[in-house]
N, C-alpha and C positions, 0 to 999 in steps of 0.2 A: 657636145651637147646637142642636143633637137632643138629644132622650132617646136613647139609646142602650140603652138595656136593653133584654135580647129578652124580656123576662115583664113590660111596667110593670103596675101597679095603675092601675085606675079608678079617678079620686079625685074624691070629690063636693064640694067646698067652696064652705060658707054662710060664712065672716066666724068661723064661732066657734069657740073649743077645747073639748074636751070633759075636764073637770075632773078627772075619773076616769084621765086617760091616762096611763101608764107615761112616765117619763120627765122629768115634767116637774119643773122647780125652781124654786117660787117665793122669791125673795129674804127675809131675814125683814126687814131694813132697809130693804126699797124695795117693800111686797110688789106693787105694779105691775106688777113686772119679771118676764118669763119667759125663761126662758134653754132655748135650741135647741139641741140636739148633735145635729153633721153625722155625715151616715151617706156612705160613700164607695163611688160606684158608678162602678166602670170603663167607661170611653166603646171598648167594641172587642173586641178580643182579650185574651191575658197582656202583651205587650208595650205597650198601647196607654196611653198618659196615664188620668189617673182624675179623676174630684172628689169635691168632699165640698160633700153638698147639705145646706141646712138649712130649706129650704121648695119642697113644701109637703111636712108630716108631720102625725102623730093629732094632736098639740098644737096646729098652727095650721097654720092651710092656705092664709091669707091677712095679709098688712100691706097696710091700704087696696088697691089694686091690684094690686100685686107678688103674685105667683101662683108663683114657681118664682128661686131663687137656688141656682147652683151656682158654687165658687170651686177654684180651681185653680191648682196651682206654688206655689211654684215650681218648674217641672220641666226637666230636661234631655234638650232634646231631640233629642242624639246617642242619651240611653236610650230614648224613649218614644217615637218616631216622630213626637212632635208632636200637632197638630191636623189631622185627616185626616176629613172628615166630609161625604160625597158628599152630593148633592141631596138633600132630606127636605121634608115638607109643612110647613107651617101653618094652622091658622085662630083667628082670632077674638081677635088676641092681639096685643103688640107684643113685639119682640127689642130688648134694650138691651145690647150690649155694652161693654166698659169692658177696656181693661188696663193693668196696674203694666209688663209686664214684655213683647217681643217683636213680632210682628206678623203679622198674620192676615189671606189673601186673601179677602174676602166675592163673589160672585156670585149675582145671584137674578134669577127667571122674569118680573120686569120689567124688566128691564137693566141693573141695575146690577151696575156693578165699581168695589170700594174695597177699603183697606188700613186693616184695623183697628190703628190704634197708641196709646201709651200718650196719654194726656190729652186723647184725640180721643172722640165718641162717635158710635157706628155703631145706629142705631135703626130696625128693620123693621116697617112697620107691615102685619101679614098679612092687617090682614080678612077678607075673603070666602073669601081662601085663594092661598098662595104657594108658591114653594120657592125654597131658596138651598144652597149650598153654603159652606163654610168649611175653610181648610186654610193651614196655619203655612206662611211662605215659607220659602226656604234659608235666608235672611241671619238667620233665628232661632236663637240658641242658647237660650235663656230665654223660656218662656211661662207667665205667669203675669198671672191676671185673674180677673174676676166676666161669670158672664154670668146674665140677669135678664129675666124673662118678667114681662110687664104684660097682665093680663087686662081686653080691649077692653069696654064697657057694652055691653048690649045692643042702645041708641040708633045703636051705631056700627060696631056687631062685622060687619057686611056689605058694609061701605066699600073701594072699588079699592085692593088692594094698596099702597104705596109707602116709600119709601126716601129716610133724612137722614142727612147726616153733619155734626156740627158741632166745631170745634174748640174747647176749654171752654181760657179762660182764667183762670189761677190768681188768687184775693188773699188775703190775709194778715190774720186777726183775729189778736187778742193773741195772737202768735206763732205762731200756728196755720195750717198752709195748705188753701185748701178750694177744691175744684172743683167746681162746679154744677153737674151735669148735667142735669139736669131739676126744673121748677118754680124758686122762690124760696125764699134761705135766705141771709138776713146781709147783705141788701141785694142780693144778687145776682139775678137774673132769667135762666132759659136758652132759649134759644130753639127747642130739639126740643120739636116737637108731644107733646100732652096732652090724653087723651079725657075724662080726670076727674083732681081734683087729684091732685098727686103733688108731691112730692118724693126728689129722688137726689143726692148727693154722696161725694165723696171726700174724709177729713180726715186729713191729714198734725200729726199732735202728736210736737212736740220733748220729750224726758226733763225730763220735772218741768213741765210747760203743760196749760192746761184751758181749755175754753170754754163759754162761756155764752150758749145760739143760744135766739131767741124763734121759737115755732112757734106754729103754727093748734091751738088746743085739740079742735079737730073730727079730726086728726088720729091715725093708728097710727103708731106707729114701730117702726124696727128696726136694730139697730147690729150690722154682722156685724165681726170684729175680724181683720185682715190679717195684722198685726205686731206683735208687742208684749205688754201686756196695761193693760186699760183699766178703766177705772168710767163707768158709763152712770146716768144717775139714780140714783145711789146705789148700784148693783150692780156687782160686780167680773168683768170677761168678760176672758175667755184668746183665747188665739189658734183663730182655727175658728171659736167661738160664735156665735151669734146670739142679741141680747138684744131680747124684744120689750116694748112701753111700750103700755098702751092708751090711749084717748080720754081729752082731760081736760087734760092739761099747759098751759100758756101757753109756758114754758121749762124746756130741758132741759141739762144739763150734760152732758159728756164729758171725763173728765181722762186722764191717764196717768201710770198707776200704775209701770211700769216702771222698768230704768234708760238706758232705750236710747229710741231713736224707735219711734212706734203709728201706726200705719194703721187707718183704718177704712171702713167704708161705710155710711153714714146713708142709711136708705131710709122714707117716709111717706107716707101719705093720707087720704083720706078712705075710711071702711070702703067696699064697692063696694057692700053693700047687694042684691046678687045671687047667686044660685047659680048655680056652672058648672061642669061636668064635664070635667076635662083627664084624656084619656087619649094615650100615646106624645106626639105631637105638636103633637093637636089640642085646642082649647076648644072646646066644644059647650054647651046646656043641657041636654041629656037624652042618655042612651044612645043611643038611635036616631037622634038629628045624627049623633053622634061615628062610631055604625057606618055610614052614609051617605056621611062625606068618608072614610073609609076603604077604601069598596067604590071611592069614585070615584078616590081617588089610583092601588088596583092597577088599573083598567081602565082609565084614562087615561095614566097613567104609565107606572106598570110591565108591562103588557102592550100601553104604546104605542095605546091607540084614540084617545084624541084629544090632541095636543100643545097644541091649544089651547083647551084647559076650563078648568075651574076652576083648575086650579094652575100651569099652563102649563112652559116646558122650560128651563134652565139651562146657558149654554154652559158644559159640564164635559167632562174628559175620559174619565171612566169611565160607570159605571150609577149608577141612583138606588138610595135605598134603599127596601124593600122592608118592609112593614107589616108588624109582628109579627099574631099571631092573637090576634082579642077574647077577653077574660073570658069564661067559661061563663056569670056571674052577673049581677045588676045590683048593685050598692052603693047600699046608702041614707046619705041628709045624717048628717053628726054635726051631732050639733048640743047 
């Protein structure tokens, strides 16, 4: 999925939060725990679908890898037009999509064509630099999902474009259903590539169930909450939230607190241990990357000089999109 915002912010993220920053709430019973409230940025027009993002922000900018979580729906999409999102760049980053709810046409500048659906995962690996396209079929009345940027290491961030689709099969810990989509977690193992560890899941908790998962203590975590409302290592998270866990854990629980069924999304890694600059689109390390794939998307792309560069062309039916205008400034690291 695109940024879609025509003013983003340049954002510098090292790994760290800055203590100082508005917003933040540290648990007093778990003080581990930092809880993230989503801010909601419309993908378009007034009409157009919206989410509500909860990485990256001043408080943290990074879990291990994970660089960019936005969740969305459940939306109706006789109201919102859907998922409408012409051609757009990438670099230096992976795309993880994931959905509860609908189905979404993906195309991108190395050939492929899939059908994002629920329990399925659709993973772009953009390296060097891509574009794809994304747009809700008819047969959608309901769209609702997470989609999830994985910032590539340096080691790899320059690697040919490509493209997985895997189908994630469900199992059942004490009552609990978990789909794996990336890395290992509960004996499970998934098979979409991974530049650095990670971990990604989906946890299905029945009213009044809890679970007790063993992780990598070199690991960040981050439970963003779907349905419901939950406790994450001893902290109570609503619906929206995102609750972040730093290094150190062996095991962590997840119960649900509600009286209904919880959804969540369990996301971890290893901190990346790097600085990277994601502005609109793109991951860069410094300004001057980030302002380079950008001169070369509108010369390539959108004023058509070469179709076949760095991001190459997208069997779509309309136009690409078009680069918003850089920052005046440069932003320095929080740190």
């Amino acid at each position: 999925m695109s940024n879609l915002e025509r003013d983003p912010a340049e954002i510098v993220c090292d790994g760290t939060a800055s203590p100082e920053a508005p917003g933040t709430i540290l648990s007093l019973d778990a003080p581990g725990v930092m809880l993230l409230q989503p801010r909601d940025v419309p993908l378009g027009g007034p009409r157009a679908m919206g989410v509500r993002r909860t990485l990256p922000q001043r408080e943290r900018s990074l879990i291990g890898a994970w660089c960019f979580v936005d969740h969305y729906g459940p939306d109706d999409v006789a109201a919102t037009g859907g998922m409408v999102v012409p051609p757009h760049p990438h670099t230096g980053l992976q795309t993880a999509s994931w959905l509860f709810a609908g189905e979404v046409e993906h195309r991108d500048s190395v050939g492929s064509l899939a059908l994002v659906r629920p329990g399925e995962l659709n993973l772009m690996t953009a390296g060097a630099g891509i574009s794809h396209s994304e747009v809700s079929t008819p047969s959608t009345t309901t769209l609702h999902g997470v989609q999830l940027w994985i910032a590539l290491p340096d080691l790899t961030r320059h690697q040919a474009p490509h493209f997985e689709n895997h189908v994630i099969d469900p199992v059942v810990r004490n009552g609990v259903t978990l789909h794996v989509f990336l890395g290992s977690l509960a004996g499970q193992v998934a098979a979409a590539t991974g530049d650095t560890p990670l971990v990604g899941a989906q946890l299905d908790l029945p009213a009044g169930s809890s679970i007790d998962l063993e992780v990598d203590p070199g690991f960040e975590h981050g439970v963003l909450v779907d349905t419901g409302t939950v406790r994450f290592a001893g902290t109570a998270i609503q619906r929206n939230e995102l609750g972040f866990l730093a290094t150190g854990s062996t095991s962590i629980r997840v119960e649900n607190t509600g009286e209904g069924p919880a959804r969540v999304v369990l996301l971890g890694g290893e901190p990346l241990g790097e600085q990277i600059v994601m502005w609109w689109n793109f991951i860069g390390r410094d300004h001057d990357e980030v302002a380079a794939f950008r001169a070369q998307w509108q010369a390539e792309v959108i004023e058509g000089a070469d179709a076949s560069g760095r991001f190459g062309q997208v069997a779509y039916h309309g136009a690409a999109l078009p680069a918003p205008a850089l920052p005046n400034v440069r932003l320095k690291p929080r740190r």
